[in-house]
C-alpha atoms as one frame of an Amber mdcrd trajectory, in Angstrom:
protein
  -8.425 -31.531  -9.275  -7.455 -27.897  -9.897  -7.130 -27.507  -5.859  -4.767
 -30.414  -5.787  -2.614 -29.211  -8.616  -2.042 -25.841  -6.761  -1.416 -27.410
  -3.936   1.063 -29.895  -5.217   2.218 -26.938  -6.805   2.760 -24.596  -3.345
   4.079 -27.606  -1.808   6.899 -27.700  -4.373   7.398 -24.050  -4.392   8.058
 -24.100  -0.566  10.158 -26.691  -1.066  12.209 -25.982  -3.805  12.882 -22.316
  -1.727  13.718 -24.558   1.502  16.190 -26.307  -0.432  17.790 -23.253  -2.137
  18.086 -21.290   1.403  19.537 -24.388   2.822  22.293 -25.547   0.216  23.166
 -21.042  -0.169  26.053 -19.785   1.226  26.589 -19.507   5.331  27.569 -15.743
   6.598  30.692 -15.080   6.437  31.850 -12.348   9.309  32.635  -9.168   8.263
  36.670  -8.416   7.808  38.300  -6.412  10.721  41.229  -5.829   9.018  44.282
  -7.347   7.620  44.399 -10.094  10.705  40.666 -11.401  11.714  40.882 -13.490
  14.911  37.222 -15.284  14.915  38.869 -18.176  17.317  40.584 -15.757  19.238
  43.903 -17.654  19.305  46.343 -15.173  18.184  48.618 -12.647  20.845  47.740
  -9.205  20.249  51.667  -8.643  19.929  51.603 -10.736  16.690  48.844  -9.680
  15.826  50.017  -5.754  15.588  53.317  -7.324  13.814  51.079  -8.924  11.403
  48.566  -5.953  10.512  51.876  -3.719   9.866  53.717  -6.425   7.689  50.067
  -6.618   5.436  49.995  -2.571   5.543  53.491  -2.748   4.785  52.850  -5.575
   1.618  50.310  -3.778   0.356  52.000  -0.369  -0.110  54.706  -2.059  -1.422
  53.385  -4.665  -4.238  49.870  -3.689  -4.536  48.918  -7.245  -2.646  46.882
  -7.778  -0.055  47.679 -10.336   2.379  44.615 -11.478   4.848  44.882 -13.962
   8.129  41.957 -15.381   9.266  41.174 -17.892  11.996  37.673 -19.335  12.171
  36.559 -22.123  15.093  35.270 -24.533  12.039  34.491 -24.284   8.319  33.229
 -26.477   5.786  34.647 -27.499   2.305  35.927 -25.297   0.262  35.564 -22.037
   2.786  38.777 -20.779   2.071  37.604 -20.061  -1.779  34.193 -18.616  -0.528
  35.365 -16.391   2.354  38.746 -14.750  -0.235  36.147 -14.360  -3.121  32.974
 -12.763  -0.593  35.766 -10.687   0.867  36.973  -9.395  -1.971  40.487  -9.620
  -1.385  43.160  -8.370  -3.556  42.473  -5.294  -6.220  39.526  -5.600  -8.071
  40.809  -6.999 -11.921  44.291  -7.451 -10.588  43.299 -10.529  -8.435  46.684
  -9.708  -6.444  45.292 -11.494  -2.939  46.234 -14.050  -0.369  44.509 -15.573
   2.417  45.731 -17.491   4.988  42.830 -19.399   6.805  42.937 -21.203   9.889
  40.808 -23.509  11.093  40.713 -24.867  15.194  38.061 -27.833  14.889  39.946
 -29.122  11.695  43.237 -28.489  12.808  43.625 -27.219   8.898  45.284 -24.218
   7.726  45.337 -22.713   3.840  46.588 -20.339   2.039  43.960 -18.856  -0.769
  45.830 -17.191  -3.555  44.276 -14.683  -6.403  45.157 -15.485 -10.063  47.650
 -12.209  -9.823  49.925 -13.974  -7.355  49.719 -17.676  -8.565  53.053 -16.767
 -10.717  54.964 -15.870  -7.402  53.334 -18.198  -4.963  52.506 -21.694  -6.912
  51.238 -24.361  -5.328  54.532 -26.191  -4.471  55.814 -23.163  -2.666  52.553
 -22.476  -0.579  52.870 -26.239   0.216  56.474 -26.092   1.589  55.713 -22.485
   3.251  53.160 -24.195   5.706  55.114 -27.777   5.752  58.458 -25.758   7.224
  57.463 -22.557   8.365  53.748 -22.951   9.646  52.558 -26.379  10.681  55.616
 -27.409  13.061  54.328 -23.968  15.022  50.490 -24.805  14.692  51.278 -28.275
  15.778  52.822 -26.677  19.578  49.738 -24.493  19.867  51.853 -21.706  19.159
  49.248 -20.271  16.105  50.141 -17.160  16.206  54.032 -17.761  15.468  52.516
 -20.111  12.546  50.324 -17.594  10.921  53.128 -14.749  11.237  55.832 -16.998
   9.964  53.222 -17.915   7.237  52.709 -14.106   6.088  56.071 -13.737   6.188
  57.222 -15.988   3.850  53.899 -15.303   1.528
């Protein structure tokens, strides 16, 4: 009986631990800047435009402003990738992301809780209705993703 238990036991240890590995977080790639082209779909001459303009944010009003195109994501990526990246100034929150993703043919923009007074939801809503998606929609992504950190 005691043999049993500790099995039953082991067998619900190893499981549990299965379970917890399988429902954590995936990797997330490492940043590689200001502009992070996993689906290689941005021009390098938007991208360079891009990397300045987020240098050029930065300096200016402490935020950071962070493009990122993945191949795929699951629910509620954009959340997990700004907060594992840490982007924005630590206890200032002042952050945005802009995610793009290929297979879903969705793009977001992730803001901290130190830009949500500038950059509501409305306005992020009608900054990728008129400036982004009509771009995405031509293939042209890298027009939509500068025109969005432009207007962010």
């Amino acid at each position: 009986m005691a043999r049993l238990t500790t099995s039953l036991l082991l067998i619900f240890v190893l499981a549990f631990q299965a379970w917890v590995c399988a429902a954590a977080d995936p990797a997330f790639p490492r940043p590689t800047g200001a502009v992070n082209d996993f689906a290689n779909v941005i021009p390098a001459g938007e991208r360079d435009v891009m990397e300045n303009l987020a240098r050029e944010v930065l300096q200016k009003t402490g935020t950071a402003v962070v493009v990122a195109t993945v191949p795929t994501v699951a629910d509620d990526y954009a959340t997990r990738l700004y907060e594992s990246w840490g982007i924005g100034k630590k206890g200032e929150d002042k952050g945005v992301l802009i995610l793009l993703a290929l297979k879903e043919r969705r793009v977001r923009i992730e803001t901290g809780y130190g830009v949500e007074g500038i950059l509501p939801d409305g306005a992020v809503g009608e900054i990728l209705r008129l400036h982004v998606s009509p771009h995405l929609k031509q293939g042209n992504y890298g027009k939509g993703l500068l025109n969005a950190m432009t207007a962010v």
